[in-house]
C-alpha positions as CSV (number, residue, x, y, z in Angstrom):
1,X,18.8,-17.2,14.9
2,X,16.6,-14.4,14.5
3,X,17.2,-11.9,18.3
4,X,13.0,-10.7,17.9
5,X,11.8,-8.7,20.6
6,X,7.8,-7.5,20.4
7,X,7.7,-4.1,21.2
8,X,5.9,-3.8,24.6
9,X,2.9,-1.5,24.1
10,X,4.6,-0.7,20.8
11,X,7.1,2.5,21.7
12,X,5.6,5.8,20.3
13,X,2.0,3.9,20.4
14,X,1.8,6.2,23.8
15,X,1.9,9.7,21.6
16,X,0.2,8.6,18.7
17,X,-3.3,8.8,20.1
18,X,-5.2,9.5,23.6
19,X,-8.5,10.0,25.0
20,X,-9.7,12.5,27.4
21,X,-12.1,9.6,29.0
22,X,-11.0,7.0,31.3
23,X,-9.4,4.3,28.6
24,X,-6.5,7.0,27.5
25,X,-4.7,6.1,30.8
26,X,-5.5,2.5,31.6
27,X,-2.4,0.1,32.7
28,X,-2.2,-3.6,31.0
29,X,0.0,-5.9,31.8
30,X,3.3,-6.6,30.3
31,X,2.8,-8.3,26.9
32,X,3.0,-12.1,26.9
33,X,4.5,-14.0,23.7
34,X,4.3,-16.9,22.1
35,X,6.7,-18.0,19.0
36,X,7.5,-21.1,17.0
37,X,10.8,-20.9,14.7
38,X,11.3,-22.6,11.6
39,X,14.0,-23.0,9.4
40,X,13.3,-23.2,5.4
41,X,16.8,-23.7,4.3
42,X,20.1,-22.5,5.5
43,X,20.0,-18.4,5.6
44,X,15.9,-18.6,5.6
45,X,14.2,-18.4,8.8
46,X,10.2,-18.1,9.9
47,X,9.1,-16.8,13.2
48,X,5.1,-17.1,13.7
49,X,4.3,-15.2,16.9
50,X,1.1,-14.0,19.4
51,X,1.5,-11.4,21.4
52,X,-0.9,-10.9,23.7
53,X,-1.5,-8.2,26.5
54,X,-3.8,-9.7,29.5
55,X,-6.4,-7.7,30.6
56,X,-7.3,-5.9,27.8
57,X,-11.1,-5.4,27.7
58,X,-12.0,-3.6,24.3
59,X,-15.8,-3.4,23.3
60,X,-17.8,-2.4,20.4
61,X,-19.4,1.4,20.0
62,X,-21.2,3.8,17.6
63,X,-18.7,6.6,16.4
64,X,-20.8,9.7,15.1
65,X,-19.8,10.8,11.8
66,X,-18.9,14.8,10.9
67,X,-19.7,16.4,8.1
68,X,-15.9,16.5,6.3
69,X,-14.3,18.2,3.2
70,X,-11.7,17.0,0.7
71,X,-9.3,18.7,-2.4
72,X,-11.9,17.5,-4.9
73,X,-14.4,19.9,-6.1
74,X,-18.1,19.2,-5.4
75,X,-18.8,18.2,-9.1
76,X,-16.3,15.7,-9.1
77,X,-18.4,12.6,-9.3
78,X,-15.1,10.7,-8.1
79,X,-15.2,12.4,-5.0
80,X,-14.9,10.3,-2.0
81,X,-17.7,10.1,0.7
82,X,-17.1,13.2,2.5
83,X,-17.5,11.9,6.4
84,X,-15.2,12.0,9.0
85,X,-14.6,10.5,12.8
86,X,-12.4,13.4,13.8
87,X,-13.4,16.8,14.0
88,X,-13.7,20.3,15.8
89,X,-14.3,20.9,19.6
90,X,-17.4,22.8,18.7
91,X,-18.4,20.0,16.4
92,X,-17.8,17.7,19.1
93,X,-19.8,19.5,22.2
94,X,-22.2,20.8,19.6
95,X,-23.0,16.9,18.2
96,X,-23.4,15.6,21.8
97,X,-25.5,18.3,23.2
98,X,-27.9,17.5,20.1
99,X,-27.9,13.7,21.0
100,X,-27.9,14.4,24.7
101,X,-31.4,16.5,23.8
102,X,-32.9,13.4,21.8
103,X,-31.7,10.5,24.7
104,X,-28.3,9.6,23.9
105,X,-25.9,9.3,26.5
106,X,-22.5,10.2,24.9
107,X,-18.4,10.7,25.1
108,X,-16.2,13.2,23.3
109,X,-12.6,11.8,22.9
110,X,-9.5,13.5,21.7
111,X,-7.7,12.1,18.6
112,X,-3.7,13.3,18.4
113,X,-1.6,12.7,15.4
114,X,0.4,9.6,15.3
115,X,4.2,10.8,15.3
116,X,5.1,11.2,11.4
117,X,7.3,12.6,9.9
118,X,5.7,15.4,8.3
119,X,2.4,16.1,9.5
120,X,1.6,18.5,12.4
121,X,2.3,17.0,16.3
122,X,-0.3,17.0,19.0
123,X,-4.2,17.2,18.9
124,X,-6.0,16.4,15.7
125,X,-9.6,17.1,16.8
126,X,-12.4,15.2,18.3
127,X,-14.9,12.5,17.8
128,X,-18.0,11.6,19.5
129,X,-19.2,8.1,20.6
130,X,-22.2,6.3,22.1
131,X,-22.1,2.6,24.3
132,X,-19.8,0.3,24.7
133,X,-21.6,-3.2,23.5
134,X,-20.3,-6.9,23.9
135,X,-21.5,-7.6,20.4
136,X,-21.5,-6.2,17.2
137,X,-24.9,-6.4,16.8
138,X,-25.7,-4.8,20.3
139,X,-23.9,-1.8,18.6
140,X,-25.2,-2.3,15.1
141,X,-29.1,-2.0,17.2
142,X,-27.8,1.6,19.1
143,X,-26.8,2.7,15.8
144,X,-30.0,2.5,14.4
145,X,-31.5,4.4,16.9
146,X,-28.9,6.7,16.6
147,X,-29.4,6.9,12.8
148,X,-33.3,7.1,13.1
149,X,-32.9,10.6,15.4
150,X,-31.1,12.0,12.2
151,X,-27.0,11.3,12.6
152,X,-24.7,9.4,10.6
153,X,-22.8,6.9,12.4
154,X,-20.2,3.7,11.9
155,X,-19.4,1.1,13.9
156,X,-16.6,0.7,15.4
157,X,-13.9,-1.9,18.2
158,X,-12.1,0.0,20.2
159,X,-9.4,-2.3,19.6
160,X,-8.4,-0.9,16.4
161,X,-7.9,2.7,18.5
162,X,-4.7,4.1,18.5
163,X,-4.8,5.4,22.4
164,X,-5.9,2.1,23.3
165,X,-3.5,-1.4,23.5
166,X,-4.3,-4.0,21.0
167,X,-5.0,-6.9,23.3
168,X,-3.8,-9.3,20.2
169,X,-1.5,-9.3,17.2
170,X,-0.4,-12.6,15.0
171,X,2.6,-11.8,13.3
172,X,4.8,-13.7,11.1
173,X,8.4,-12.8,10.4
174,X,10.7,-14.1,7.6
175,X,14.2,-13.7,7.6
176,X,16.5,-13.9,4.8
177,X,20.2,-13.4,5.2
178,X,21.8,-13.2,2.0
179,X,25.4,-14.7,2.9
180,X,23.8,-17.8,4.0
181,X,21.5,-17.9,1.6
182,X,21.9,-19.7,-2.1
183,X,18.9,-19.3,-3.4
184,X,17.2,-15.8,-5.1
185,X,14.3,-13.6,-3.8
186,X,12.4,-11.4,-6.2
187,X,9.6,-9.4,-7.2
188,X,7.1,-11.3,-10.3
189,X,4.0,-10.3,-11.5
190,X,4.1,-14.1,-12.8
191,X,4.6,-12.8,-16.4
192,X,1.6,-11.3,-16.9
193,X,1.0,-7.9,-15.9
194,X,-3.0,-7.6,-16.4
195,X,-3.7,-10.2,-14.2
196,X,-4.1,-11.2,-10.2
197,X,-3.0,-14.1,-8.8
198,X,-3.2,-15.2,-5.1
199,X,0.1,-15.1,-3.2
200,X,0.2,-18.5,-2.4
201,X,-0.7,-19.8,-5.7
202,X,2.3,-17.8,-7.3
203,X,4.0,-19.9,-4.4
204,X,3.3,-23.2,-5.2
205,X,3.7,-22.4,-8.5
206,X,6.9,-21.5,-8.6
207,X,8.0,-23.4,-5.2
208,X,8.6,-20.8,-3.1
209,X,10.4,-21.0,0.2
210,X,8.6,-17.8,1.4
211,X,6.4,-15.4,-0.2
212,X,4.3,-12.5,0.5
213,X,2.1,-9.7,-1.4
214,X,3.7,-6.8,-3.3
215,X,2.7,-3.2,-4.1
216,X,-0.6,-1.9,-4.7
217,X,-2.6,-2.9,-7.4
218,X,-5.7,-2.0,-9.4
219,X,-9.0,-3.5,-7.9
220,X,-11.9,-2.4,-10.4
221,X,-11.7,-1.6,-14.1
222,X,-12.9,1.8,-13.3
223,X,-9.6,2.3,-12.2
224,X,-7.6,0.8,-15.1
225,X,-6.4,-2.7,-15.9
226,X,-7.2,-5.3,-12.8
227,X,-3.8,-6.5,-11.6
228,X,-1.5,-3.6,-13.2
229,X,0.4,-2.6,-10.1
230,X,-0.6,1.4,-9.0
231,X,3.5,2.0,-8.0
232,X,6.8,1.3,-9.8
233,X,7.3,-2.4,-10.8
234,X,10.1,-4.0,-12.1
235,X,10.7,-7.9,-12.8
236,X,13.6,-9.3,-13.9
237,X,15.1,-5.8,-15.0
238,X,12.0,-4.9,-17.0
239,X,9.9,-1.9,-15.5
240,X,6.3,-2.8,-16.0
241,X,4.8,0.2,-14.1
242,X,5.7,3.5,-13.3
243,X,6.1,4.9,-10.2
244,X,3.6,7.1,-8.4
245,X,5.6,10.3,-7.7
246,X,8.2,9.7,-5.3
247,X,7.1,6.2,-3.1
248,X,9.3,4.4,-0.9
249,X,10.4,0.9,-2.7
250,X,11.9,-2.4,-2.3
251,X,14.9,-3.0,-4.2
252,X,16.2,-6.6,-4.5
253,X,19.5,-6.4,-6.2
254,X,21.9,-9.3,-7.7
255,X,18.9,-11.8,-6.9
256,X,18.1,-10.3,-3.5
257,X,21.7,-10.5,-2.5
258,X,21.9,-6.7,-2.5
259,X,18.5,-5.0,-0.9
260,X,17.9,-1.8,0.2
261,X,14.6,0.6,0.6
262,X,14.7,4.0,-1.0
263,X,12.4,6.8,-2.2
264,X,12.5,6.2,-6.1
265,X,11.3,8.5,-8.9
266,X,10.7,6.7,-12.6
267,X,10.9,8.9,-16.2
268,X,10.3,7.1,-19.6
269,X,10.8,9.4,-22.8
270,X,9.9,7.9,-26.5
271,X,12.2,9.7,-29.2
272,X,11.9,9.2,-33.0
273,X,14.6,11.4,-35.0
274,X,15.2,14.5,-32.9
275,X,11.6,14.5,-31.5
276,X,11.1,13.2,-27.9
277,X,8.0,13.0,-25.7
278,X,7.8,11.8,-22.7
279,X,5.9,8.8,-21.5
280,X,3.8,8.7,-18.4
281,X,3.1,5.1,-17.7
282,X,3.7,1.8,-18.9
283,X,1.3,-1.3,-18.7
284,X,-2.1,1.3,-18.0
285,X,-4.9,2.8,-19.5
286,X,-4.0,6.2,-21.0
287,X,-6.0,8.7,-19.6
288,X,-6.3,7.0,-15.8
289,X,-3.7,6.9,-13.0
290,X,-4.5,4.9,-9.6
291,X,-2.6,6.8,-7.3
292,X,-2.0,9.2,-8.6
293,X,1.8,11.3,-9.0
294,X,1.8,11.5,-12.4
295,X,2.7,15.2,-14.0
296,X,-0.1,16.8,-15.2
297,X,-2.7,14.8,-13.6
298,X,-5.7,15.8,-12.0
299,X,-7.4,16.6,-9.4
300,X,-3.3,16.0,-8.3
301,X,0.1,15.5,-9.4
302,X,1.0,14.2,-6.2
303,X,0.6,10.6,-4.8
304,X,-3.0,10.5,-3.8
305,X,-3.5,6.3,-2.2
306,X,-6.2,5.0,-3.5
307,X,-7.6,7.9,-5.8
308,X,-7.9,7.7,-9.5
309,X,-6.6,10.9,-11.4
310,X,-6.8,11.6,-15.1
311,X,-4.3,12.8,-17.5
312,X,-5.9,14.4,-20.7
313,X,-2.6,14.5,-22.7
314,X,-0.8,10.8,-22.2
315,X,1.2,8.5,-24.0
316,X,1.5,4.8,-22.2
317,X,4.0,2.6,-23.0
318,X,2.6,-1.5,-23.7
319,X,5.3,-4.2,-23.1
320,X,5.0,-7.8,-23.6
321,X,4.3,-8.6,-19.7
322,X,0.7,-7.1,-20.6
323,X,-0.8,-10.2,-21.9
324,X,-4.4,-9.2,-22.7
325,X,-6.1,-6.6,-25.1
326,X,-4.8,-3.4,-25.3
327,X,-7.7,-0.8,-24.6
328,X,-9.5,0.7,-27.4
329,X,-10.9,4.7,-27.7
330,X,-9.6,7.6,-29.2
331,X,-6.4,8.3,-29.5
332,X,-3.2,7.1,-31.5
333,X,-1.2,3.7,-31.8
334,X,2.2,2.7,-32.6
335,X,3.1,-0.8,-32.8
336,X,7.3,-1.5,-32.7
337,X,9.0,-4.7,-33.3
338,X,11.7,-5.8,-31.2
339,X,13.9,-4.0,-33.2
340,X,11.9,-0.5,-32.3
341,X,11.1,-0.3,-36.0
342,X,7.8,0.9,-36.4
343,X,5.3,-1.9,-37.8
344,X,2.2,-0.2,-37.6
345,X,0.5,3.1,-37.0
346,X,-3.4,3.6,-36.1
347,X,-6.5,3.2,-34.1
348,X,-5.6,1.7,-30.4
349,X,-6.3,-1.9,-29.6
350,X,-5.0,-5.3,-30.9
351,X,-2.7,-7.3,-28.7
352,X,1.3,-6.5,-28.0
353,X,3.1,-8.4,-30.7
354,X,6.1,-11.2,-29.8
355,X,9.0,-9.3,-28.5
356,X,7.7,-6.2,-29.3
357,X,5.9,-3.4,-27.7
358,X,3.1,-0.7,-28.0
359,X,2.5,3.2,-27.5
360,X,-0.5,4.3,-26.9
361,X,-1.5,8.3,-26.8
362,X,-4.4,10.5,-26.5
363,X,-4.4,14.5,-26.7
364,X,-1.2,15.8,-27.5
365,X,0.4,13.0,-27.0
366,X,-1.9,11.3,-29.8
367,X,-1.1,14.5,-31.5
368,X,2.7,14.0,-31.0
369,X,2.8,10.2,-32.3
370,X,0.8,11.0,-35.8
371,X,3.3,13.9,-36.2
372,X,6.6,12.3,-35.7
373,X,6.0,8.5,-36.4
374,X,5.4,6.7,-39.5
375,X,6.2,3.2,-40.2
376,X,9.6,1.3,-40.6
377,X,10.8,4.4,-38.8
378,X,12.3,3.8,-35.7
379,X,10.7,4.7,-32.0
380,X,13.6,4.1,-29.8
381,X,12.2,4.2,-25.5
382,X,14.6,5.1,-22.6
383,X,14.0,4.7,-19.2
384,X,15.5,6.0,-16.1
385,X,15.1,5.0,-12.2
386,X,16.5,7.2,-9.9
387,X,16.2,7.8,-6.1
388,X,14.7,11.2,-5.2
389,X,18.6,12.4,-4.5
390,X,18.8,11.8,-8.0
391,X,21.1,9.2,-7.7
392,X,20.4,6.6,-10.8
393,X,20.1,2.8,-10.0
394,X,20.7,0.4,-12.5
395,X,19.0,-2.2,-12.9
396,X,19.5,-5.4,-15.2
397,X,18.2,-8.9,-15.4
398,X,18.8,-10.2,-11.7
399,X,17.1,-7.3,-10.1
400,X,13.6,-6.6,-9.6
401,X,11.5,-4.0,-7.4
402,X,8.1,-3.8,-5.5
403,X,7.2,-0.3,-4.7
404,X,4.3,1.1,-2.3
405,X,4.4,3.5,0.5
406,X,5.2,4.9,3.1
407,X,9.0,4.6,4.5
408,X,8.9,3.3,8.0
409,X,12.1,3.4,9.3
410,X,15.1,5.3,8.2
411,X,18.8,5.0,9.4
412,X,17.6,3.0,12.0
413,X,15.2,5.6,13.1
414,X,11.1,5.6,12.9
415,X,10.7,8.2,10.1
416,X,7.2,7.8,8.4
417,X,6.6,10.6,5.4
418,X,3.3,9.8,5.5
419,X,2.2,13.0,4.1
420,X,5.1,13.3,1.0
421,X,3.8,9.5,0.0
422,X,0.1,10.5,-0.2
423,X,-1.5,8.1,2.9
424,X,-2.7,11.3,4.7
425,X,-3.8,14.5,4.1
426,X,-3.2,17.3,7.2
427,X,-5.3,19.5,6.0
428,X,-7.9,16.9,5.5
429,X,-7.9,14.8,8.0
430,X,-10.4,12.4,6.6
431,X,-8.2,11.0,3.7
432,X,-6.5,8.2,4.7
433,X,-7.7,8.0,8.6
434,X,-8.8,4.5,9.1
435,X,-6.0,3.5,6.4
436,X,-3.1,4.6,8.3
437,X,-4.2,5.8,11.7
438,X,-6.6,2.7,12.7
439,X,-5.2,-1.0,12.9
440,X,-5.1,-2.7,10.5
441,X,-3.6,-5.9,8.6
442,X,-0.4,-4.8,7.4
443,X,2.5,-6.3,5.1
444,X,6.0,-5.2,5.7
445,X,9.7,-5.3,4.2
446,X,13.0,-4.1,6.3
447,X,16.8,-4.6,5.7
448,X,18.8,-4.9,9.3
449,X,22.3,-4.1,9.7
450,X,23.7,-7.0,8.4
451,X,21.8,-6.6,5.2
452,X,19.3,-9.2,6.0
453,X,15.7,-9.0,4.4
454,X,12.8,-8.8,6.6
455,X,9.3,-9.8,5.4
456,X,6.6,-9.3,7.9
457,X,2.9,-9.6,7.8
458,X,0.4,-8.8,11.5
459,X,-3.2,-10.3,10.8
460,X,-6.3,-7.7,11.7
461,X,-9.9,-7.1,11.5
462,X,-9.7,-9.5,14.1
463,X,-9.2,-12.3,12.2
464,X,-8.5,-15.5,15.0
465,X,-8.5,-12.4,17.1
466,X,-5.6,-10.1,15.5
467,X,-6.3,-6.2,15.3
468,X,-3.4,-5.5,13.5
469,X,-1.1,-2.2,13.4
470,X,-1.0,1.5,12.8
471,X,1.3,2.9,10.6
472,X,3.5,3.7,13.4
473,X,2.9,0.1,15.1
474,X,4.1,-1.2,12.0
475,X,7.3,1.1,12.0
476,X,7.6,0.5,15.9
477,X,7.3,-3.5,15.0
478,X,10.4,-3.5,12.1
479,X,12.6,-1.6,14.5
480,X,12.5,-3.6,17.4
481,X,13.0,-6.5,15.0
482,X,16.1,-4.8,14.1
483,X,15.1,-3.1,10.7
484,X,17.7,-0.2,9.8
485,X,15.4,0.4,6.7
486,X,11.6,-0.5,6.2
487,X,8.6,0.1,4.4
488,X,5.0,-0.6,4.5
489,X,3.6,-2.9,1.7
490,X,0.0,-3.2,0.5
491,X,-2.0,-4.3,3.5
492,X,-5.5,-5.0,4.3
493,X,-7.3,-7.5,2.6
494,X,-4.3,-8.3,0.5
495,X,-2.1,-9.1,3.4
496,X,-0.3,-12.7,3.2
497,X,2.3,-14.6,3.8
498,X,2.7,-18.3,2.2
499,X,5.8,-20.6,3.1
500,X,6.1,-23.7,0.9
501,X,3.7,-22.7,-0.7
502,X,1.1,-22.7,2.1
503,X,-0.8,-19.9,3.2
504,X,0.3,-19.3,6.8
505,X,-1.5,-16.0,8.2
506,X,-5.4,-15.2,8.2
507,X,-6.3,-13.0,5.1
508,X,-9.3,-10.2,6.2
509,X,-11.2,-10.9,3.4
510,X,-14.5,-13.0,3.8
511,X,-13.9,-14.8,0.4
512,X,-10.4,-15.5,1.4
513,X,-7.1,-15.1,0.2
514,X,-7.0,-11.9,-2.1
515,X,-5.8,-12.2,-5.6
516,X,-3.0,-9.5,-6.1
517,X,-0.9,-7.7,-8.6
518,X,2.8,-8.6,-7.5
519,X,4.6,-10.9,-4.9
520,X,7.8,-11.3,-3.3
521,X,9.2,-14.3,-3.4
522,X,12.0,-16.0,-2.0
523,X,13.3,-19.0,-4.3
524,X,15.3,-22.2,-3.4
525,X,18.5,-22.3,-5.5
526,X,18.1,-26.1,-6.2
527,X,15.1,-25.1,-8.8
């Protein structure tokens, strides 16, 4: 039986935010739970739980926008919007002296950084807000006015504040414990690599006990492929993405009999004769890297979430889990049998033939492939996987991993890098605000001290009432639940959780259930 505490008030929640008005200090009561358990199969366990904490009153309000900067140029037409809900003190008193002049009645809050690892402690700045309204549209109607008088404004529930309690969270909580356990979990793309499934269809298709979403993904084809995973990815032994710098991953060993969570690093080098090159991604479009971390890239080598950077000189590596056309445009081709003998050499596009596999380059690396390759020759591709110690891992057919980002919890310890993994920028404290430091619906894995896999998923965006977690909710969540190791998967509207193939939580997403790049799934061992 799974020993599940919810963390009362979520520990660290306390230091991770606070206002100077009247909500930073206001007392709830103790949080009350509710939980159902459910055994799958022997080893397998499902906890569904609401937590709730009584006399929580949150409201809707108009948050003021500031004027914000980022690390791209100003000519870079992929330049996010550049607005921001935390800024200066002079900002602040300066912006609410200006709406105090034209009839708004206003409040300047603090912000402080939630505890990470690596970004600075204490104050991050200030925002200023307007009402508190019952409804959403009470607020929407403010902002208008607000607007109108020449400001830029969002809307947002104070529920999603860190320095105020969520007043509900549905969580669900899987359990596997390998020793018990005689069936398999694994990562799966499904077989194909360039497209999205939902999570629970990849369930019933493949009769899943339990299954939740996987690493981050492609969205829009201005950002590559739809459904090519944005991390490292490996099914079945096979790597089918590349990681995204150094990003904390899910390693399911020996059939998810062996898990861990480390930081992992991924190199790929193509060699023909004496030549070698090295390969930057596998299973992408040359030229464009979601996520960024690649060397060479640009505006960043780092891991950037959610930004698209651009390699001039790349060579991408086409394996047969991409199961649509290969993208066209300049550059150089090298088709490979199974063998690595060279079949054909040319203009890019065509499909990835039986067994074989593709390279694909442009700029040098282009350059490199017409120089050094010719056909019946042989291309022979090694790949490496290592942990950012440098320690390699091994991986063969019974293994897979699902990569995203950040670490959680380390050695038992909350220990979020959330600034080494790319989810937030100190120096820009825009980049990655409402996607770590404001609730939100979260998916999460965590090994306990008895080597037991924990899959997690909190509902938000107040879906049948849920807010969700902050990054550091989610880590103070996998610890109380007895996580030695955890990491946060992709979240948001991709958040879900299916068991027996049904879908068990509330997806954020009007449409519904999102279609995603990779799943977890845990597998009975009667299939």
């Amino acid at each position: 039986m799974l020993a599940l505490t919810a963390p009362a008030l979520l520990p660290g929640a306390a230091q991770a935010g606070s206002a100077h008005t009247a909500a930073a200090g206001r007392r709830t009561a103790a949080p009350t739970e509710q939980w159902t358990t459910q055994t799958l199969a022997p080893g397998v366990v499902v906890r569904t739980g609401v937590i709730r904490r009584p006399g929580t009153k949150h409201s809707w309000t108009v948050t003021v926008q500031a004027p914000s900067s980022t690390r791209w140029t100003a000519n870079d037409p992929d330049a996010p919007a550049t607005w921001a809900e935390v800024s200066t003190r002079t900002w602040a008193d300066d912006t609410s002296r200006e709406l105090a002049e034209a009839g708004f009645r206003t409040r300047v809050e603090s912000v402080r950084w939630p505890r990470y690892a690596d970004t600075p402690q204490g104050l991050m700045g200030y925002r200023v807000r307007i009402g508190r309204y019952a409804t959403q549209e009470e607020a929407r109607t403010a902002a208008s006015a607000v607007t109108a008088a020449g400001f830029r404004t969002a809307l947002s529930w104070t529920g999603y504040d860190i320095q105020e309690p969520a007043d509900q969270e549905n969580v669900h909580v899987a359990v596997i414990d390998p020793k018990a356990f005689d069936g398999t979990v694994e990562a799966t793309h499904d077989g194909n690599v360039a497209q999205r499934e939902t999570t629970s269809a990849v369930a019933r298709k493949l009769t899943s006990l339990v299954g939740v979403n996987g690493g981050f993904f492609v969205l829009s084809p201005g950002d590559g492929v739809p459904g090519t995973v944005s991390g490292l990815g490996v099914y079945q032994g096979e790597t089918a993405s590349m990681a995204a710098g150094s990003r904390s991953a899910l390693i399911l060993g020996d059939g998810g009999h062996d898990v861990r969570i480390a930081d992992l690093t991924s190199t790929v080098t193509a060699r023909a004769g004496k030549a070698a090159f090295r390969i930057q991604g596998i299973n992408r479009v040359p030229g464009t890297v979601r996520d960024c971390g690649r060397p060479g890239g640009t505006p960043s080598e780092l891991p950037w979430q959610d930004v698209t950077c651009r390699l001039a000189d790349d060579m991408v590596q086409f394996t047969a889990a991409f199961q649509a056309d290969l993208p066209t445009g300049p550059g150089a081709q090298v088709v490979l049998d199974a063998s690595d003998r060279v079949v054909s050499v040319g203009a890019r596009g065509g499909r990835v033939p039986a067994g074989g596999h593709v390279l694909q380059g442009i700029g040098r690396a282009a350059d490199w492939l017409t120089a050094h390759v010719e056909p019946y020759s042989r291309v022979k591709v090694g790949e490496v996987v290592r942990t950012t110690g440098g320690r390699r891992i091994a991986l063969d057919g019974d293994d897979s991993v699902v990569s995203a980002a950040p670490t959680l919890v380390e050695d038992g310890r909350i220990d979020i890098d959330a600034a080494a993994e790319g989810v937030v920028d100190p120096e820009y404290t825009s980049f990655g605000y409402a996607w770590a430091n404001v609730r939100q619906p979260r998916t999460m894995a965590g090994v306990d001290e008895r080597g037991r896999l924990i899959l997690a998923t909190v509902d938000g965006r107040l879906k049948n009432g849920s807010e969700g977690f902050t990054l550091h909710e989610a880590a103070a969540f996998m610890k109380s639940l007895g996580a030695v190791q955890a990491m946060n998967l992709d979240g948001g509207g991709s958040t879900a959780m299916a068991v027996n193939g049904r879908l068990v939580n509330q997806p954020s997403d009007a449409a519904g259930e999102r279609a995603v790049g990779d799943t977890v799934q845990v597998l009975p061992g009667d299939r």
